[in-house]
C-alpha positions in Angstrom: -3.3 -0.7 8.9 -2.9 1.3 12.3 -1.6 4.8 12.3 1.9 6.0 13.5 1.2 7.4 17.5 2.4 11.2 17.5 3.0 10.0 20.9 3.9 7.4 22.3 5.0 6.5 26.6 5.9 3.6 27.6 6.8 2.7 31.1 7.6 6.4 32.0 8.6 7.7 35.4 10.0 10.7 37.0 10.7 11.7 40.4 11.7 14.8 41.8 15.1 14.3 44.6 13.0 10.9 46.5 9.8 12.3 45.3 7.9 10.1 42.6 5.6 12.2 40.8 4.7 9.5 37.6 5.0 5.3 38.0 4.6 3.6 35.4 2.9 5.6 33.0 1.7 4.3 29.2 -0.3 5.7 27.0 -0.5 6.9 23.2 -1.6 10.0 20.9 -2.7 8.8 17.5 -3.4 11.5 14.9 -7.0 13.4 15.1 -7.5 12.4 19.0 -9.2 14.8 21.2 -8.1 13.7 24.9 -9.0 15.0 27.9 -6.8 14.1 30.7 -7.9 14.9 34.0 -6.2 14.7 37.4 -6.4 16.4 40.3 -3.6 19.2 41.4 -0.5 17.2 42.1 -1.0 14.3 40.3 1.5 14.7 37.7 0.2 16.7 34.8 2.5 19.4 34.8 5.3 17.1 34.9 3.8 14.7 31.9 3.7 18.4 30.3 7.0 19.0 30.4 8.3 15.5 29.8 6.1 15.9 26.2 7.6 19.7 25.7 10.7 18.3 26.3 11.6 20.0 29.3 12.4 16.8 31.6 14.0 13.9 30.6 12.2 11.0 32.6 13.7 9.1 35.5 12.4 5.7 33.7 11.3 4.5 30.6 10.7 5.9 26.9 9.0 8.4 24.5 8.7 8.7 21.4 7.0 11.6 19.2 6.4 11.2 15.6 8.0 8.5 15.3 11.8 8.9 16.9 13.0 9.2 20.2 12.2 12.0 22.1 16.2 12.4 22.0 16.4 13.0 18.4 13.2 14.6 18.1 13.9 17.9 16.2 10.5 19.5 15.0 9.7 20.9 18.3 7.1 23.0 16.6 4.7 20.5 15.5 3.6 20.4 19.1 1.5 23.7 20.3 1.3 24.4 23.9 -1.2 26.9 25.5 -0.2 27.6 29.2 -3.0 28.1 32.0 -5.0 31.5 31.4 -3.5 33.1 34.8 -0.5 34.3 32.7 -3.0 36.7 30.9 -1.7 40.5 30.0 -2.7 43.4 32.5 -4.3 46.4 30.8 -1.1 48.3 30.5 1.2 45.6 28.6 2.7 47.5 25.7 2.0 44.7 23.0 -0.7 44.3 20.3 -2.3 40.9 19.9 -0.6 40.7 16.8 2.9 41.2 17.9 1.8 38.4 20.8 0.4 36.2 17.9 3.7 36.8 16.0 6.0 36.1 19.2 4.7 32.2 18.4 7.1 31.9 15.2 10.3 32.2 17.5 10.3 28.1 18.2 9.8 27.9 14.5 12.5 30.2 13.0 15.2 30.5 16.2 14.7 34.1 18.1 17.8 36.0 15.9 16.3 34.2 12.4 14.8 37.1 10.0 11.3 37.4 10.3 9.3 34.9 7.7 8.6 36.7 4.6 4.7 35.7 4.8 4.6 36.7 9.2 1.3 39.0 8.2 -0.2 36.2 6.2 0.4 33.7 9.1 -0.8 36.3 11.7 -4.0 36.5 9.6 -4.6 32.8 9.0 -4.0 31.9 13.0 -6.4 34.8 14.1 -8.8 33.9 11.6 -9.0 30.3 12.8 -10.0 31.7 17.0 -12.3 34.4 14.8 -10.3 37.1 16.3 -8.9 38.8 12.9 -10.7 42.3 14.2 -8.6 42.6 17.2 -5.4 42.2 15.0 -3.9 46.1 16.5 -5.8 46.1 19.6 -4.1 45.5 22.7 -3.9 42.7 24.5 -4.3 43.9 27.7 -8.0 45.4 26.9 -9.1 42.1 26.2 -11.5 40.0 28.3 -10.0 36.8 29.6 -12.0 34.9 26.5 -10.5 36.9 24.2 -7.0 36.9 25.9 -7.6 32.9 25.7 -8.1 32.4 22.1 -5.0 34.9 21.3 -2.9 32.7 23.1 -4.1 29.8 21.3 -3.8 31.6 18.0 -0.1 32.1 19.2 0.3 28.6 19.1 -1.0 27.8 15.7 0.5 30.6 14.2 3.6 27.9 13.4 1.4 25.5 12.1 1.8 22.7 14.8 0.0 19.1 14.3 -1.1 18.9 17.6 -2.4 21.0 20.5 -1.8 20.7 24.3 -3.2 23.4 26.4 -3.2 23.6 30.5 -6.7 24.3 32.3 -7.4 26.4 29.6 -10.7 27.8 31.1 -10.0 28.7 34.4 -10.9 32.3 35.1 -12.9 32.5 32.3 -16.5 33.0 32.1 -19.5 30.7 31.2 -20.3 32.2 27.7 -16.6 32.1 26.8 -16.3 28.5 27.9 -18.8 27.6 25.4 -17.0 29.7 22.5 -13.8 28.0 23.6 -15.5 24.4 23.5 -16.8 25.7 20.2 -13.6 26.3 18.7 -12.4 23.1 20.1 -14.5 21.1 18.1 -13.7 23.2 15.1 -10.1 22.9 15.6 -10.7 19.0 15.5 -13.0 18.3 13.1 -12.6 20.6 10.5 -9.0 21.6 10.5 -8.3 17.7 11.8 -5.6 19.1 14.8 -4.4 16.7 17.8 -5.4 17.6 20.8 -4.8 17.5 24.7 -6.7 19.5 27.1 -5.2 19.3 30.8 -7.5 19.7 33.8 -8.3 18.8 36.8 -12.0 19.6 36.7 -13.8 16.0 36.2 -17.2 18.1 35.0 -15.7 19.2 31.7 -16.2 15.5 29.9 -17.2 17.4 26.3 -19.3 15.2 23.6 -16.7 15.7 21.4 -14.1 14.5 23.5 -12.8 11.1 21.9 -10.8 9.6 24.6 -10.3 9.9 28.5 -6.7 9.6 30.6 -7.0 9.7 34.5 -3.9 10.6 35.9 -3.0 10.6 39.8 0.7 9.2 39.7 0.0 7.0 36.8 -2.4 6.3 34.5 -5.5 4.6 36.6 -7.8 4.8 33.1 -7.3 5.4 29.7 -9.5 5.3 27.0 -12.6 6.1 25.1 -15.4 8.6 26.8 -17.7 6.3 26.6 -15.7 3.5 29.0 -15.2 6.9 31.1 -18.4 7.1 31.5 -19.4 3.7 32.5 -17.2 4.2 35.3 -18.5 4.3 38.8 -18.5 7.0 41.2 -16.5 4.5 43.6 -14.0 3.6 41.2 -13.0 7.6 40.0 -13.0 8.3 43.8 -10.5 5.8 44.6 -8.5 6.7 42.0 -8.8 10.6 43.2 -9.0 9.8 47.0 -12.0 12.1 47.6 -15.4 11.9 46.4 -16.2 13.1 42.8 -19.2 13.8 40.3 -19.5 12.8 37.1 -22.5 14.4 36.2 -21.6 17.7 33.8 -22.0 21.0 35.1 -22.9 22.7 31.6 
């Protein structure tokens, strides 16, 4: 019996005044996927992103997310979205990771709903799963970038979505911090069984525990598992990306 997509495209596209960004587009997110969809800038991710979120309607075609219509889709919450690290706090942001961790339960209670009885519990349980329970009152903004990283991501988990999307989530951040957020990747996944989408353009960060592959440059030129990725040539992936690339890992 196949499982019910949490996502599903089918013939999508969207252009921007006589712009096309996307042609075309199918693909599907079935539960406990671990994508990685890679593209370089200006080939459409942002725009996929915000057709998912809900934040574009597309030009063609439809989507469905857990099952209905991405009209009548209600439980906007079930999908977690981390945002690229350059939006991280300066040292003299007047906020506590936990009031930033908390600030995640707005798209799950409406921003002038009282406060969820259990907010300390969820706080605990969301920093616990980045292991970041110690910086609970410490301020965001004397953080490293690493740490900064996994708050946000606790922020998103914090309203216990069923999958995870986050947008070149390592950029700016450094090497040993790149392997603690692979780390918690894999956790994420595998133990706690979460959905998820990481966005980049960087065709290095292929990850063994990556499940499946989508290359996007205005559509969808390959999608599927990592191991059809990687019996790709060179010459095919540069086609697709109109300038030579290496698929050789960088880690």
């Amino acid at each position: 019996m196949s499982k019910q997509p949490l996502i599903e495209l089918q013939n999508i596209s969207f252009q921007y005044e006589q712009t096309k960004v996307l042609k075309d587009l199918s693909m599907s997110v079935e539960q406990g996927d671990y994508i990685a969809l890679l593209g370089p800038n200006g080939s459409g991710k942002s725009t996929l992103l915000k057709i998912i979120l809900g934040l574009l309607k597309p030009t063609e075609g439809k989507i469905r997310l857990f099952g209905e219509t991405a009209s009548k889709f209600k439980n906007r919450e079930w999908i977690g979205y981390v945002s690229q690290k350059s939006n991280a706090f300066n040292g003299g942001f007047p906020a506590t990771v936990k009031e930033v961790v908390a600030s995640g339960l707005t798209k799950k209670l409406g921003l002038f709903k009282r406060r969820a009885a259990n907010q300390e519990q969820l706080i605990d349980e969301a920093l616990e799963a980045v292991d970041m329970r110690s910086f609970k009152n410490r301020n965001i903004g004397e953080l490293s970038g690493g740490q900064q990283q996994r708050v946000f991501i606790a922020r998103a988990l914090i309203s216990k979505p069923k999958m995870l999307i986050l947008d070149e989530p390592t950029v700016g951040i450094d090497r040993e911090n790149v392997a603690i957020f692979y780390a918690l990747m894999e956790k994420l996944n595998r133990e706690l069984h979460m959905t998820l989408i990481l966005v980049t353009h960087d065709l290095n960060v292929i990850e063994k525990d990556i499940t499946k592959v989508a290359c996007l440059n205005g559509k969808i030129h390959y999608f599927g598992s990592k191991e059809g990725y990687e019996a790709l040539t060179k010459e095919e992936i540069s086609t697709w990306y109109s300038y030579s690339v290496q698929q050789e890992g960088t880690r």
